[in-house]
PDBQT receptor file of N, H, CA, C and O in Angstrom, charges set to zero:
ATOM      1  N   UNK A   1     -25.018 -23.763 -12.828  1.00  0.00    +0.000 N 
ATOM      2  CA  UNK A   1     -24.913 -22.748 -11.795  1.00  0.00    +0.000 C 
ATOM      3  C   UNK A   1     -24.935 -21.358 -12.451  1.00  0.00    +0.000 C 
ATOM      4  O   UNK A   1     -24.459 -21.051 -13.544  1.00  0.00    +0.000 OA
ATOM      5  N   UNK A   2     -25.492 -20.686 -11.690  1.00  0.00    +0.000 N 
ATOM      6  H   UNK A   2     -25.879 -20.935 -10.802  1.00  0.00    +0.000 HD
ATOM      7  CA  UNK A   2     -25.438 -18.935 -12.277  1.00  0.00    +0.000 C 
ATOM      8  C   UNK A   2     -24.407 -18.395 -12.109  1.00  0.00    +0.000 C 
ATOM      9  O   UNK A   2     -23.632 -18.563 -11.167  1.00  0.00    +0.000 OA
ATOM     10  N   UNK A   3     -24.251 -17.393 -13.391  1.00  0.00    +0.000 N 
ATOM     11  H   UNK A   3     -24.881 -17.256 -14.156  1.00  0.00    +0.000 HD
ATOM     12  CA  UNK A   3     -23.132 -17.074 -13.133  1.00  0.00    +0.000 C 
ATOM     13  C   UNK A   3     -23.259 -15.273 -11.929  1.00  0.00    +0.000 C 
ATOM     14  O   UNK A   3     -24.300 -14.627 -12.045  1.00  0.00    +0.000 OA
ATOM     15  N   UNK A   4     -22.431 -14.877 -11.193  1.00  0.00    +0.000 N 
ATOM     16  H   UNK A   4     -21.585 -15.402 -11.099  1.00  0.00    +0.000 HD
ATOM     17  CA  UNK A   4     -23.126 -13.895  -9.730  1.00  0.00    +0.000 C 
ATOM     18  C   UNK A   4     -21.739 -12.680 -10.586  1.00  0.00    +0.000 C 
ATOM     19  O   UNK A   4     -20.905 -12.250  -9.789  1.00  0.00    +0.000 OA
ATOM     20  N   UNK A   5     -21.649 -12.417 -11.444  1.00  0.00    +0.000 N 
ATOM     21  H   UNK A   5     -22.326 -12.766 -12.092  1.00  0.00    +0.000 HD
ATOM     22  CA  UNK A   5     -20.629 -11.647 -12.008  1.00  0.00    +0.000 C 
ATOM     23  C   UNK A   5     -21.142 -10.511 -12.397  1.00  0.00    +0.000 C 
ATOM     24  O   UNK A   5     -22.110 -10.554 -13.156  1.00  0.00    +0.000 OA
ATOM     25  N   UNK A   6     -20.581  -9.160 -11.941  1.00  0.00    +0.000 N 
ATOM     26  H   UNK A   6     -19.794  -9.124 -11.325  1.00  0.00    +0.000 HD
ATOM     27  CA  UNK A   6     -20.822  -7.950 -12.328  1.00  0.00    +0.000 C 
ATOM     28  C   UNK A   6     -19.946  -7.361 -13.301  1.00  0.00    +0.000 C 
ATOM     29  O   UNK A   6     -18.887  -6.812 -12.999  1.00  0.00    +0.000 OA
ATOM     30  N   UNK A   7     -20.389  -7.476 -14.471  1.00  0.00    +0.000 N 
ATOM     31  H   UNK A   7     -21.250  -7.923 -14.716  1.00  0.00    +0.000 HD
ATOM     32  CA  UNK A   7     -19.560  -7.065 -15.535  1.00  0.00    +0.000 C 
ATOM     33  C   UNK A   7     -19.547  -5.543 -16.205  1.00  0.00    +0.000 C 
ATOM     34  O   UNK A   7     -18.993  -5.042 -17.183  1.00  0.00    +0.000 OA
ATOM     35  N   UNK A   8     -20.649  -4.966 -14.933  1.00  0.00    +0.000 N 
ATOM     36  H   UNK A   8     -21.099  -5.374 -14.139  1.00  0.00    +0.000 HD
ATOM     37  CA  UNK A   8     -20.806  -3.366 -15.629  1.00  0.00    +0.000 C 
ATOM     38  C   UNK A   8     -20.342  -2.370 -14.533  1.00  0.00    +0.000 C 
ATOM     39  O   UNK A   8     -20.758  -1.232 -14.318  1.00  0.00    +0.000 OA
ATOM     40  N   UNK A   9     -19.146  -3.246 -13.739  1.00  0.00    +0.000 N 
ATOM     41  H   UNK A   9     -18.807  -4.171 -13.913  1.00  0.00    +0.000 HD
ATOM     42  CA  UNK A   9     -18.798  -2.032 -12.407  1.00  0.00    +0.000 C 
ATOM     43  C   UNK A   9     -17.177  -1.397 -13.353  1.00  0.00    +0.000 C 
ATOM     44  O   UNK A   9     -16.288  -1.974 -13.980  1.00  0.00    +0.000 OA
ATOM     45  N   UNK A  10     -17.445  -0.053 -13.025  1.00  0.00    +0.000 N 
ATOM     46  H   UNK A  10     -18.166   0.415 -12.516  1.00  0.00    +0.000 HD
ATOM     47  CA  UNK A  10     -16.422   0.990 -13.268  1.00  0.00    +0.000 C 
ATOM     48  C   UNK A  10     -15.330   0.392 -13.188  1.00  0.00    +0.000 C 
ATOM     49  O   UNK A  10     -15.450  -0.417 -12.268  1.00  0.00    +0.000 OA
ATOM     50  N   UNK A  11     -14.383   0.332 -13.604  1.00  0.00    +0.000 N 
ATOM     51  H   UNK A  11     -14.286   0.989 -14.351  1.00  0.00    +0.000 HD
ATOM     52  CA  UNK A  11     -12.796   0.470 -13.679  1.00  0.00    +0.000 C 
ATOM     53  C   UNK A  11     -12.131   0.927 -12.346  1.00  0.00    +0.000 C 
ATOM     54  O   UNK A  11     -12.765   1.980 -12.276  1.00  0.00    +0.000 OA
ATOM     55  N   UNK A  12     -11.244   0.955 -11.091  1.00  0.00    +0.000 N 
ATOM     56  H   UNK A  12     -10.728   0.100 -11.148  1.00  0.00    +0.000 HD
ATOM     57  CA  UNK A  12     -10.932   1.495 -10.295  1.00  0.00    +0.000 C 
ATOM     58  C   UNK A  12      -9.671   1.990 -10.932  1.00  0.00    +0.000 C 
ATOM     59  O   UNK A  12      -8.985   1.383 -11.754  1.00  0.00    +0.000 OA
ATOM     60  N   UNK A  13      -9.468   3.160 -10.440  1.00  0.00    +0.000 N 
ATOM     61  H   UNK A  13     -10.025   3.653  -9.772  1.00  0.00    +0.000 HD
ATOM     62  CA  UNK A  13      -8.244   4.264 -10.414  1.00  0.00    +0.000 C 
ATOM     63  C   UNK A  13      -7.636   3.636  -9.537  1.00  0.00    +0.000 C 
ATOM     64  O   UNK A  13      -8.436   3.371  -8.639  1.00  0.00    +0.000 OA
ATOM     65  N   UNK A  14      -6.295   3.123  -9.241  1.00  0.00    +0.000 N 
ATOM     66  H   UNK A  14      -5.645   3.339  -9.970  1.00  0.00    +0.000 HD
ATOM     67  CA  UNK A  14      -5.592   2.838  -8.064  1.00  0.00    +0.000 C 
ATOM     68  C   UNK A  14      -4.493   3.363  -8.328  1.00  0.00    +0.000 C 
ATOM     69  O   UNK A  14      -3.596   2.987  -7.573  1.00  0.00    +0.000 OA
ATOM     70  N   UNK A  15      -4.100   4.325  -9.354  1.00  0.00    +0.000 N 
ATOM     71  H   UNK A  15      -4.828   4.631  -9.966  1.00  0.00    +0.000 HD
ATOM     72  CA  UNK A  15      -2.781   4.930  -9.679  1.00  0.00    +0.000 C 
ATOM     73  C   UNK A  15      -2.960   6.397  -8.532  1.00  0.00    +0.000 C 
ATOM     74  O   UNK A  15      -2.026   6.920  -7.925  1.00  0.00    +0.000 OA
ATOM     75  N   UNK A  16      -3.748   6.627  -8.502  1.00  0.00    +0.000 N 
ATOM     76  H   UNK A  16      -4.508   6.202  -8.994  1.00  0.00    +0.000 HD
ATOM     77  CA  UNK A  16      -3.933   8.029  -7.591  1.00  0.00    +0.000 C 
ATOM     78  C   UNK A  16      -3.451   7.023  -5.958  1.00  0.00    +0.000 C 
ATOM     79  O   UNK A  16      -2.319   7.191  -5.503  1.00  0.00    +0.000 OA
ATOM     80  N   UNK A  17      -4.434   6.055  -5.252  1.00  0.00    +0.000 N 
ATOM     81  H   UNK A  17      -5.353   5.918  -5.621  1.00  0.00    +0.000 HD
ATOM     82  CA  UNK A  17      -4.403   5.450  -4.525  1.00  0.00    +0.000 C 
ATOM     83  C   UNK A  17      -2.978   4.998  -4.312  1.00  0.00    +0.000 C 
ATOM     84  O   UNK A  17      -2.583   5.000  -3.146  1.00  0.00    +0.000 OA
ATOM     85  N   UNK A  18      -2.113   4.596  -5.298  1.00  0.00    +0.000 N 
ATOM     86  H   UNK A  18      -2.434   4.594  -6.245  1.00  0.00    +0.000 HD
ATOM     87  CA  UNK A  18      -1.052   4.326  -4.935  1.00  0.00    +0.000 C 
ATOM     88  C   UNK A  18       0.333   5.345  -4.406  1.00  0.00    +0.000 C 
ATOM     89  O   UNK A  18       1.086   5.410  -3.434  1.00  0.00    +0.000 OA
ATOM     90  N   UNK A  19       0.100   6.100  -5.787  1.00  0.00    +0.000 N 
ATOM     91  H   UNK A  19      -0.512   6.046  -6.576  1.00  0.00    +0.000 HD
ATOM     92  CA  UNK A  19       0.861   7.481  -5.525  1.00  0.00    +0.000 C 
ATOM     93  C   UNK A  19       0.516   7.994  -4.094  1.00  0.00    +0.000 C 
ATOM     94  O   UNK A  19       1.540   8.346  -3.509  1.00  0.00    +0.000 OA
ATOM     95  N   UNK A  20      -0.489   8.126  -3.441  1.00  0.00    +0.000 N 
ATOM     96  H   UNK A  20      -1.321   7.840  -3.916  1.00  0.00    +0.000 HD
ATOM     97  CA  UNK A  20      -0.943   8.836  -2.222  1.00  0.00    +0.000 C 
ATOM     98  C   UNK A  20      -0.293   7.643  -1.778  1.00  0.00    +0.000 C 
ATOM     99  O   UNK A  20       0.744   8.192  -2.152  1.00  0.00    +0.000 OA
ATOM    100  N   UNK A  21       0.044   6.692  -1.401  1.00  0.00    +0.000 N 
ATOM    101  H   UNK A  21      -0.798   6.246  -1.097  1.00  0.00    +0.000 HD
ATOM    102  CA  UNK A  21       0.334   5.935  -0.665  1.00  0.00    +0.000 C 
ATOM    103  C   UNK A  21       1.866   5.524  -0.348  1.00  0.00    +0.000 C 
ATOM    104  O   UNK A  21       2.345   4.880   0.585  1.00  0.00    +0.000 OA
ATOM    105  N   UNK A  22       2.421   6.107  -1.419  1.00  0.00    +0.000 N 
ATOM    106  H   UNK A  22       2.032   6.630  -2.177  1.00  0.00    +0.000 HD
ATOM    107  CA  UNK A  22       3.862   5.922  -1.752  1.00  0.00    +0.000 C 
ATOM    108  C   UNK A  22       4.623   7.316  -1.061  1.00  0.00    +0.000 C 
ATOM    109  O   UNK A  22       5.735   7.368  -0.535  1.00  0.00    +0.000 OA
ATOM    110  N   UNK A  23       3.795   8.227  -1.223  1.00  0.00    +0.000 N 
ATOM    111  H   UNK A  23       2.892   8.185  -1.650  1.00  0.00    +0.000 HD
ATOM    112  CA  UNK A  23       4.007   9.853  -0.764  1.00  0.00    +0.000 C 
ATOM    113  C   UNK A  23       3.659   9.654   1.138  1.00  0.00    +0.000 C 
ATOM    114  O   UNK A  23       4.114  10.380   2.023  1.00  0.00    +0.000 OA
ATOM    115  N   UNK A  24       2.984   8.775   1.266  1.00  0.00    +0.000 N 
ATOM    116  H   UNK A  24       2.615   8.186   0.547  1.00  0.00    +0.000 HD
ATOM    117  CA  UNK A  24       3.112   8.687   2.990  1.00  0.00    +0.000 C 
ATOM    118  C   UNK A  24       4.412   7.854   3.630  1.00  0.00    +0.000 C 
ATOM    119  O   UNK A  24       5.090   7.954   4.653  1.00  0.00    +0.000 OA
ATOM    120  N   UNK A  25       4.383   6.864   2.312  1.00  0.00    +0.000 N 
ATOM    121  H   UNK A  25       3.833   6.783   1.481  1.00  0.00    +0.000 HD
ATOM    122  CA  UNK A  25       5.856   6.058   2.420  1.00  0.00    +0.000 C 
ATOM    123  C   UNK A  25       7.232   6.353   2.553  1.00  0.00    +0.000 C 
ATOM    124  O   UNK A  25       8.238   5.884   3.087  1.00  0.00    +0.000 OA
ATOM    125  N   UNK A  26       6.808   7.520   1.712  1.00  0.00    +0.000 N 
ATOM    126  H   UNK A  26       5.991   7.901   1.279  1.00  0.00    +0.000 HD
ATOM    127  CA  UNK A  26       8.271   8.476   1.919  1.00  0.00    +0.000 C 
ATOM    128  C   UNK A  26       8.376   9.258   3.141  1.00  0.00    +0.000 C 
ATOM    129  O   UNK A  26       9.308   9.137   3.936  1.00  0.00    +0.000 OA
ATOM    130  N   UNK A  27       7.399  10.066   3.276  1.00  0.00    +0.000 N 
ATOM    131  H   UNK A  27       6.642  10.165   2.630  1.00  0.00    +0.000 HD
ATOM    132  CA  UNK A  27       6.791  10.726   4.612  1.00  0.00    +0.000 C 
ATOM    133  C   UNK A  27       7.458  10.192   6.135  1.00  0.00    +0.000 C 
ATOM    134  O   UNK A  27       8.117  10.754   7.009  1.00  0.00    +0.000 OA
ATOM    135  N   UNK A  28       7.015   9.061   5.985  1.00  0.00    +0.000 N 
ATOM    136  H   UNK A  28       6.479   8.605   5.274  1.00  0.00    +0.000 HD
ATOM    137  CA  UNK A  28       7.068   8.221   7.474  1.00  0.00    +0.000 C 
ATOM    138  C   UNK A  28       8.917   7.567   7.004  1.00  0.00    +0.000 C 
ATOM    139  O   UNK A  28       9.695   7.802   7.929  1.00  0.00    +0.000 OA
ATOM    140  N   UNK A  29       9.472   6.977   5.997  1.00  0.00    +0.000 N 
ATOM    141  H   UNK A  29       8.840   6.786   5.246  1.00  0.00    +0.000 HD
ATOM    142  CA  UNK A  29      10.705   7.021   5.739  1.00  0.00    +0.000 C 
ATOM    143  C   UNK A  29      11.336   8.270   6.579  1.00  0.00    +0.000 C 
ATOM    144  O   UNK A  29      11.902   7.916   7.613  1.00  0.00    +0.000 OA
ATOM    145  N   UNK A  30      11.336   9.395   6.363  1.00  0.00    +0.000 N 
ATOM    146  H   UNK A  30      10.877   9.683   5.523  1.00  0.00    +0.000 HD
ATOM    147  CA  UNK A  30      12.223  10.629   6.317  1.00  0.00    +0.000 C 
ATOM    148  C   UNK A  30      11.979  10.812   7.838  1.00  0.00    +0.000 C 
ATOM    149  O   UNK A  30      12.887  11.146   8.599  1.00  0.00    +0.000 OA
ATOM    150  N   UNK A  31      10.575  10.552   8.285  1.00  0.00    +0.000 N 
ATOM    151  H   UNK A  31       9.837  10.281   7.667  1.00  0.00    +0.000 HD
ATOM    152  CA  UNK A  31      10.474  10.495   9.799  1.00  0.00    +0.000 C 
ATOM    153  C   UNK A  31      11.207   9.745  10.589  1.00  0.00    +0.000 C 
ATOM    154  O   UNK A  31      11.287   9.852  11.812  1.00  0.00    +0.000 OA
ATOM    155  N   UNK A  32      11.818   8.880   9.820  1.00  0.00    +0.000 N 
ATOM    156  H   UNK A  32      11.752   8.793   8.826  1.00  0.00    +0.000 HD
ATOM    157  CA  UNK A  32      12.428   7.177  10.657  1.00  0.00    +0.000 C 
ATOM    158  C   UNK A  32      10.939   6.544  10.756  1.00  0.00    +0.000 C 
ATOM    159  O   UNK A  32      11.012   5.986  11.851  1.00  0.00    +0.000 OA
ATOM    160  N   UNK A  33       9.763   6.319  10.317  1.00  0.00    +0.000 N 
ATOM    161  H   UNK A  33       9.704   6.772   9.427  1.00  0.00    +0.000 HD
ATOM    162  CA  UNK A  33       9.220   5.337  11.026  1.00  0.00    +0.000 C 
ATOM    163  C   UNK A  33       9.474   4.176  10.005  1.00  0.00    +0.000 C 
ATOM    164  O   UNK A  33      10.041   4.009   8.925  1.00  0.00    +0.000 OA
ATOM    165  N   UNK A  34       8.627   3.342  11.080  1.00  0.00    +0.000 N 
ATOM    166  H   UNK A  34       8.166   3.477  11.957  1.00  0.00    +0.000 HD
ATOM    167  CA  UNK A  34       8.744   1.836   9.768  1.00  0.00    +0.000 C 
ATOM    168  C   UNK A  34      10.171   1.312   9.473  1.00  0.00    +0.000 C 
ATOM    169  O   UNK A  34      10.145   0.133   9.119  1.00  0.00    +0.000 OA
ATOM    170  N   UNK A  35      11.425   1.864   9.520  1.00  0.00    +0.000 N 
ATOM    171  H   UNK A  35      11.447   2.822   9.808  1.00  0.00    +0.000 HD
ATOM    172  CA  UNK A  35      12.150   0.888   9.018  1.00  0.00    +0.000 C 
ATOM    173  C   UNK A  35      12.570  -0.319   9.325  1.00  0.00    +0.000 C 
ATOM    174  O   UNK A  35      12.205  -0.826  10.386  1.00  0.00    +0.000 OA
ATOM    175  N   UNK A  36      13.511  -1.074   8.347  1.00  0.00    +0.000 N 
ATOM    176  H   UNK A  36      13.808  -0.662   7.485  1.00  0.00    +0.000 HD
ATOM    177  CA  UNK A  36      13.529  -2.171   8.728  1.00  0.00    +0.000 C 
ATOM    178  C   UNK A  36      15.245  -2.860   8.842  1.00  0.00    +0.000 C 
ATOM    179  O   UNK A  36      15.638  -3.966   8.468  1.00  0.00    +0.000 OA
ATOM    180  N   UNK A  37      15.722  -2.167   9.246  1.00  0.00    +0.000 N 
ATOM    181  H   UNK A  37      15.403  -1.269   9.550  1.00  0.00    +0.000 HD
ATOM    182  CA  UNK A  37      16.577  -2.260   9.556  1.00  0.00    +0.000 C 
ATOM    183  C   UNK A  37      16.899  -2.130  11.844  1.00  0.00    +0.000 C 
ATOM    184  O   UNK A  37      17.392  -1.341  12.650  1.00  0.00    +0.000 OA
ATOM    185  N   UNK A  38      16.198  -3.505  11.842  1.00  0.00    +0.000 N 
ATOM    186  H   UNK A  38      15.797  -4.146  11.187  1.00  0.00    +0.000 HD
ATOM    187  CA  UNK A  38      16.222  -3.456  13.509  1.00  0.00    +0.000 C 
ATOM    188  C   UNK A  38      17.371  -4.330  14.097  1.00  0.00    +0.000 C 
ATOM    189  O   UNK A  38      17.769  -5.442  13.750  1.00  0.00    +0.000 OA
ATOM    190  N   UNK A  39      17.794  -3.480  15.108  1.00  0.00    +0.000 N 
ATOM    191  H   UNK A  39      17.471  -2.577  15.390  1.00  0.00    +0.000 HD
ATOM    192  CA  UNK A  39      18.768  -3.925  15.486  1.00  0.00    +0.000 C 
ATOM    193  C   UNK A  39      18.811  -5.374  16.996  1.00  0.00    +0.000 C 
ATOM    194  O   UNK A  39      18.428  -5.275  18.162  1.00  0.00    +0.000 OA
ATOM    195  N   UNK A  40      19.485  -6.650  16.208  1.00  0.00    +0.000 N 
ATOM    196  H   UNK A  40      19.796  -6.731  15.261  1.00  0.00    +0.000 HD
ATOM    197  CA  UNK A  40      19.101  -7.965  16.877  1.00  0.00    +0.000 C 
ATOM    198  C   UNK A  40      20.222  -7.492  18.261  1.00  0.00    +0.000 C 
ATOM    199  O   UNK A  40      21.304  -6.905  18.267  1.00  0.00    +0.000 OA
ATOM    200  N   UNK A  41      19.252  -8.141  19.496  1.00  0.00    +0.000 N 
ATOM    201  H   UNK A  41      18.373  -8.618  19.491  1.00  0.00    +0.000 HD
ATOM    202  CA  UNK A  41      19.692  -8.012  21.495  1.00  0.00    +0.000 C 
ATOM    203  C   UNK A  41      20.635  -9.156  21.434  1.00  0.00    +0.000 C 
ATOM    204  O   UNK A  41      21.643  -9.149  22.140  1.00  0.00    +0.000 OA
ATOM    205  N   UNK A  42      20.290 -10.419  20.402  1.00  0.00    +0.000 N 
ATOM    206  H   UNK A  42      19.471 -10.425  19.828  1.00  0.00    +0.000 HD
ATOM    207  CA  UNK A  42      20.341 -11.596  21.106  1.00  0.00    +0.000 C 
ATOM    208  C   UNK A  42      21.894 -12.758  20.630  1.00  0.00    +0.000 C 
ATOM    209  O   UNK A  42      22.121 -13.964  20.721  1.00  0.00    +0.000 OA
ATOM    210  N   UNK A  43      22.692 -11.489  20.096  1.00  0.00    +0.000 N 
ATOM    211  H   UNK A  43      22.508 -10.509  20.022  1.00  0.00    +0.000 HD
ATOM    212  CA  UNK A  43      23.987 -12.274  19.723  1.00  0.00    +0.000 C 
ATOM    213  C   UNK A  43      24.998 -11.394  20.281  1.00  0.00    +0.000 C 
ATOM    214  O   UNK A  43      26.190 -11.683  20.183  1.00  0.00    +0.000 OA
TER     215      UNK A  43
């Protein structure tokens, strides 16, 4: 079988990608969104 492997694609940066992603994390934190601390109806 052939091998279908691209062995000459660039390197990805995902340290920028993450940082930007961690900085919305905080963002939406400080907003209240997202957390996870929900409060249970059913006891």
């Amino acid at each position: 079988m052939s091998q279908t492997r691209d062995n000459n694609k660039k390197p990805k940066d995902h340290n920028a990608y993450n940082q930007l992603k961690n900085e919305q994390e905080k963002k939406n934190a400080r907003a209240g969104k997202h957390n996870n601390s929900k409060k249970t109806d059913h006891l």
